[in-house]
N, C-alpha and C positions, 0 to 999 in steps of 0.2 A: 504493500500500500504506500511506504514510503518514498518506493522509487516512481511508481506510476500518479504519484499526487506532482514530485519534482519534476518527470519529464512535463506533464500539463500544465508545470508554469514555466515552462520551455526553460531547465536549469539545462547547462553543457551535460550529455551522456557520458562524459569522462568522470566531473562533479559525482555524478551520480552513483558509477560505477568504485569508484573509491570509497564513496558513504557504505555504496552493499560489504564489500568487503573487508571495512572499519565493522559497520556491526555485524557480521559473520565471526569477525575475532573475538569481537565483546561478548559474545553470546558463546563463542567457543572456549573462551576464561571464565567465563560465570558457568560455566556447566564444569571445566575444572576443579573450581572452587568446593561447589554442592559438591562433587566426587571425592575430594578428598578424604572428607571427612567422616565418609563412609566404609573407607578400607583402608589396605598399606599400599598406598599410590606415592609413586615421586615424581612432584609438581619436576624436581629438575631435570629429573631422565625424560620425563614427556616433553618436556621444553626443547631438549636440545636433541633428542629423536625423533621426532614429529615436527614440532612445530618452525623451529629453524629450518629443518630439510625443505617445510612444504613451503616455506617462502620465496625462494628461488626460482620453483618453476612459473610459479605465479606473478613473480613478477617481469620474471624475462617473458610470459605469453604476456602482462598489459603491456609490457615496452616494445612490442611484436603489432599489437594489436596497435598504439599509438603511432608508432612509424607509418605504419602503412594507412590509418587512416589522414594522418598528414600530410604525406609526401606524394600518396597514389591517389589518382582519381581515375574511374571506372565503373560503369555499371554493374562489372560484377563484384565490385567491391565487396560487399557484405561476403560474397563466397569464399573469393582469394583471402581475405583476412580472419575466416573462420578456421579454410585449412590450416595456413599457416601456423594461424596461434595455436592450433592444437597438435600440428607435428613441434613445434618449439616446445612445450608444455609437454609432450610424450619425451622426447628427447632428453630435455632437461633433466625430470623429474626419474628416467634412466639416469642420466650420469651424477645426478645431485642430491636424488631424495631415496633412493636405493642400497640397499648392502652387498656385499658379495652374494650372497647365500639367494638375494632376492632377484638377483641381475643374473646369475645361473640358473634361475626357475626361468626365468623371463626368453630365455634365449635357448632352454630346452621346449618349452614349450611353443615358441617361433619355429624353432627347428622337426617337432613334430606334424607343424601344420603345414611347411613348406613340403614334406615329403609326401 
């Protein structure tokens, strides 16, 4: 409701899309928070296993997605810049938000579907 109230008073989609994913955090720390307190959780190891990892690819697919909506103009704009950000965002979140163990699953099971 909050994003579809800002685009109808014509805010930047960019504006916008930064608000979604400021409270996507906020909401993903306040469910942190409740979880704590409910088991042996470490707020640190979730922080720097998760949440660090998964900011990378996230922000290299909106700096994907801002390039191109800035510099490229085209009708199929909205296409070229969905694939894009989401092969940047697969890729990444391969070499950035992945372990060994999870990037050998990824690449057996690539290699099962190739054959």
């Amino acid at each position: 409701p909050i994003s579809w109230y800002l685009l109808q008073n014509e805010y930047n989609i960019v504006t916008v899309v930064i608000l979604m994913i400021t409270i996507e955090y906020l909401c993903m720390l306040l469910r942190i928070c409740l979880f704590v307190g409910q088991s042996d959780f470490s707020v640190k190891d979730y922080c720097n296993n998760v949440l660090i990892k998964t900011c990378y690819p996230v922000l290299l697919s909106v700096l994907a997605c801002y390039i191109i909506t800035h510099f490229y103009s085209s009708p199929f704009r909205f296409i070229i810049t969905y694939v894009i950000s989401v092969l940047v965002f697969v890729i990444s979140a391969y070499c950035f938000s992945l372990n060994c163990n999870e990037r050998y699953k990824i690449i057996s099971i690539v290699q099962k579907f190739i054959r």
